[in-house]
Structures are given as structure tokens and as C-alpha cells.
C-alpha positions in Angstrom: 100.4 81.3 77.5 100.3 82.7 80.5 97.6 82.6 83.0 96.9 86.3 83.3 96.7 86.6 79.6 94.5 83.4 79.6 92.0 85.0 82.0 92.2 88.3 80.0 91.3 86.7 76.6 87.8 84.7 78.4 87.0 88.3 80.4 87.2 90.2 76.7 85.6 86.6 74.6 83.2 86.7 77.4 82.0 90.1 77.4 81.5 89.7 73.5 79.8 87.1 73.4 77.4 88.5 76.2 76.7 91.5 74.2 76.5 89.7 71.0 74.1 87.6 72.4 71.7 90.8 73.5 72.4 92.8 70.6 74.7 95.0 71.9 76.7 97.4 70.2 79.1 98.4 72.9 83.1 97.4 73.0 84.3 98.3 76.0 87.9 98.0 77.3 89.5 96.3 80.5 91.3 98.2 82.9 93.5 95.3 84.5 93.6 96.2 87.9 97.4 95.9 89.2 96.9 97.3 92.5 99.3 95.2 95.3 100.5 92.7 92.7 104.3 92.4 91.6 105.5 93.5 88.3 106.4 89.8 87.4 102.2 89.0 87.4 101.9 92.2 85.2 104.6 91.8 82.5 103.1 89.0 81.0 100.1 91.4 80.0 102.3 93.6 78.8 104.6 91.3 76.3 100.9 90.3 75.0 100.3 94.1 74.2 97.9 95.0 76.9 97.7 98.9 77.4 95.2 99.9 80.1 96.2 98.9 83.9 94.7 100.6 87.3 96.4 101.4 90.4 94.4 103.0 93.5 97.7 104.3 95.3 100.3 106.8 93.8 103.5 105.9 96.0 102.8 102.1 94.6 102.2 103.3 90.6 105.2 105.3 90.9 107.6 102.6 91.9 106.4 99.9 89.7 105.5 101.8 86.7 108.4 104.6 86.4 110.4 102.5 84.2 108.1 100.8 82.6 106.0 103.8 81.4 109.9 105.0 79.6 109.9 101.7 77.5 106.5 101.1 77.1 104.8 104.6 76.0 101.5 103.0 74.8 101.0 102.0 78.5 98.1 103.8 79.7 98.0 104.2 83.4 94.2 105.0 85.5 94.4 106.0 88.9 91.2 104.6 90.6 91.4 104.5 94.1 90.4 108.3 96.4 93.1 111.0 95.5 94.4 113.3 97.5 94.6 117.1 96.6 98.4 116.5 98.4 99.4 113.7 96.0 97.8 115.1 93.0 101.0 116.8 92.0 102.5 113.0 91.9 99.4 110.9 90.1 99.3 113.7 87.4 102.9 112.6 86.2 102.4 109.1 86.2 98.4 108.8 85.5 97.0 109.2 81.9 93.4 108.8 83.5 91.8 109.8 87.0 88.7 108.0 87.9 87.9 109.2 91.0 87.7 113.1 90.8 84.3 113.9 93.7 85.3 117.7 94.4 86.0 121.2 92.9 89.1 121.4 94.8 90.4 118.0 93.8 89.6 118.9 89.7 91.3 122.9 90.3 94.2 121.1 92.0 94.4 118.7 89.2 94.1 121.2 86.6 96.7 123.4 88.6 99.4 120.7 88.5 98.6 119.3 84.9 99.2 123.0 83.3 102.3 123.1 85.2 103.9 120.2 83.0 101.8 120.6 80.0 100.0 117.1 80.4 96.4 116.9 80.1 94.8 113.6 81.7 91.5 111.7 80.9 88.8 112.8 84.2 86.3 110.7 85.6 83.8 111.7 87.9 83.1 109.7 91.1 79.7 109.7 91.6 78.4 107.8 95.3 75.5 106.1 93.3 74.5 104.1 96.3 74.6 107.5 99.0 76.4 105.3 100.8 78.6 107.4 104.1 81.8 105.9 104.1 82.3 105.9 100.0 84.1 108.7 98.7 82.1 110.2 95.0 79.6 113.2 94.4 76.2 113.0 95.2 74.0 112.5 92.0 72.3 115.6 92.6 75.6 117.7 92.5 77.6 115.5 89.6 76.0 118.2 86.6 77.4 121.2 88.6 81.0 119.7 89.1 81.1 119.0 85.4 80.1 122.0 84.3 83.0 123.5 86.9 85.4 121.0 85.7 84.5 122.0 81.6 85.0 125.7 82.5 88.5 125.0 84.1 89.5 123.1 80.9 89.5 119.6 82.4 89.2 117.0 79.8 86.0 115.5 81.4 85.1 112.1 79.4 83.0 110.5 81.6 81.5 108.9 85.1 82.6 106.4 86.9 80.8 104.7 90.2 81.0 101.6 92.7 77.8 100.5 93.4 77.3 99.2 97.0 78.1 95.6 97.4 76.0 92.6 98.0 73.5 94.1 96.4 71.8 93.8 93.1 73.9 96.6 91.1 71.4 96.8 87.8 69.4 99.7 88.7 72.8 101.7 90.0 74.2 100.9 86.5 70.8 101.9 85.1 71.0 105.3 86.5 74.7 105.8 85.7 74.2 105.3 81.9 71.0 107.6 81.8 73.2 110.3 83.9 76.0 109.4 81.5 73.7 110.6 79.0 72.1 113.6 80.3 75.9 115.1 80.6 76.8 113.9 76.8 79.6 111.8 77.8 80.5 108.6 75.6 82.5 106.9 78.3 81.6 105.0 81.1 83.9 103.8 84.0 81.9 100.7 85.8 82.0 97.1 86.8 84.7 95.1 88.3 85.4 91.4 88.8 81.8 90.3 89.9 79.4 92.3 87.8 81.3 93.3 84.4 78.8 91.9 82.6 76.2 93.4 83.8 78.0 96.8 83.6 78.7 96.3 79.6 74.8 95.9 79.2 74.3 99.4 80.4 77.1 100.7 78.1 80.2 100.7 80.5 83.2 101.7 78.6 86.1 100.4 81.0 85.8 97.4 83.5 87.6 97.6 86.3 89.4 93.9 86.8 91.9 92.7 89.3 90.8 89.3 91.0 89.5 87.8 87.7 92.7 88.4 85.9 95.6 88.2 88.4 93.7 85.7 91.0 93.0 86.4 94.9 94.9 89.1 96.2 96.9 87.7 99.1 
């Protein structure tokens, strides 16, 4: 077996037995996080029947995952690194999911370029839970009015998604994600990466975010 499938199978054991442990009902799914790896680390998951892999630049999805998106149409692609309005018209035809939507011009450019080839993508909102100036996201005091914009444009809005500010504890962040989460009626839930997945499960995260854990150190 190989080693990125080994270190997928103790993420998804481990976050079982975590929640089984607490009593939680909650079976979230993990976004392996192929951002600046080669396709040779990322086939493995593939043969094993992985679907859900993130990428946080378009040019770099496009060129490793044209071809394999033809052969391999289960393959579900998340864009979660900052989009630009510019590239949009790119992501849309190689993304099944956008995580990081933080504007009204990013979603009506989105929803502009999706139309245009009859595709309609999965839409997280970004939300800047720690306020933090150089993070891109909403403000928590705007996210209700961009989904309500992004709902009336026909966006298929499923959920939140944030990066809490590091070296910090993130519970309460995650604490006040879920209860936004629930306040807008969404069942999904896009938090927790390599260092607090765990933690982001408990509070009813529906996709981790893992790179380092699965694939190793990035170089």
C-alpha cells in the first residue's frame, strides 16, 4: 500500500474513532490537498478510489488535472485557495467546488461564467473568522447578506468555509462557524486542515482540508 493511501486510511480511522468516542454523529469527507505536489504522489489515491482533491491555483489544476478529470469523471475537484474574478472563467471548467467565494462580484462573475457552459459548481463562502487584515473572506457581519445575494443569483450555496488564524487555539473560531452555519441552514461545513481536523469534526465540519498529513512536507 502506498504511503499516501496509508496516511489517508489513519486521517479517516482517526476521525472516526474521535467522534465515536464523543458521540458524534458527523461523517465528514477529506479533501486531499494536492496543491504543488506531482501527479505521481496523487495517482496512488486515485487507483484506491479517492474522489475529493483541492488545489489553491487554477493554472496548476488545469495542467495536472485536464486529463485526468476525462478518465476519471467521479473526480471531484475544490478550488480553495483566493480566486480571481480574471480566472474565474478557467476554475469554473475545471472546479466542481469553490471554497473561497468573499465578494458579490466574485459569486456574479461565477455565476456569469457557469451559465455560459451550463455547469453549476458547489459555493462556499469564505468567511475571515479571525478579522484578521491580510486574510482574504467576508466579515461575519456581512456573510448573511452575500448569501442571500448569492441565493437570488442562483448560486448553489452549500455552505461556509473559514481558516482560523494560526497559532492560536481554533475551538471558539470553529464554534462560531457551526452556529453561523446554522443560522444560514446550510448542512455543509468546509474547515480544518492538517493540524486541527479533529477539532473541526467536533464542531460538525463536513470537508477537511489535508495536504501535509497525507502527502508529507511540502518541499
Amino acid at each position: 500500500m502506498h504511503n499516501t493511501v496509508k496516511n489517508l486510511l489513519d486521517i479517516e480511522n482517526n476521525i472516526k474513532n474521535h467522534l465515536n468516542k464523543l458521540n458524534i454523529n458527523n461523517n465528514p469527507k477529506v479533501i486531499a490537498v494536492s496543491k504543488t505536489f506531482c501527479i505521481d504522489k496523487i495517482l496512488p489515491l486515485i487507483d484506491y478510489g479517492h474522489i475529493d482533491f483541492g488545489e489553491n491555483k487554477v493554472q496548476e489544476a488545469i495542467e495536472k488535472w485536464t486529463n485526468i478529470k476525462k478518465t476519471n469523471s467521479k473526480v471531484k475537484l475544490h478550488m480553495i485557495g483566493r480566486l480571481q474574478t480574471n480566472k474565474v472563467k478557467f476554475a469554473v471548467r475545471i472546479f466542481d467546488y469553490i471554497h473561497s467565494v468573499d465578494s458579490e462580484k466574485l459569486a456574479k462573475k461565477i455565476c456569469d461564467e457557469q451559465n455560459k457552459i451550463g455547469k453549476k459548481i458547489k459555493i462556499f463562502l469564505q468567511v475571515n473568522i479571525g478579522n484578521e487584515n491580510q486574510k482574504s473572506g467576508i466579515s461575519k457581519n456581512h456573510v448573511i447578506q452575500l448569501a442571500n445575494y448569492c441565493k437570488e443569483i442562483g448560486l448553489d450555496l452549500i455552505g461556509l468555509m473559514c481558516i482560523p488564524p494560526i497559532n492560536v487555539d481554533p475551538d471558539n473560531y470553529f464554534k462560531d462557524m457551526k452556529e453561523l452555519n446554522n443560522v444560514l441552514g446550510f448542512t455543509e461545513l468546509s474547515m480544518g486542515m492538517s493540524s486541527d481536523f479533529l477539532l473541526a469534526t467536533q464542531y460538525l465540519s463536513t470537508y477537511v482540508r489535508i495536504g501535509s498529513g497525507i502527502f508529507g512536507a511540502r518541499s
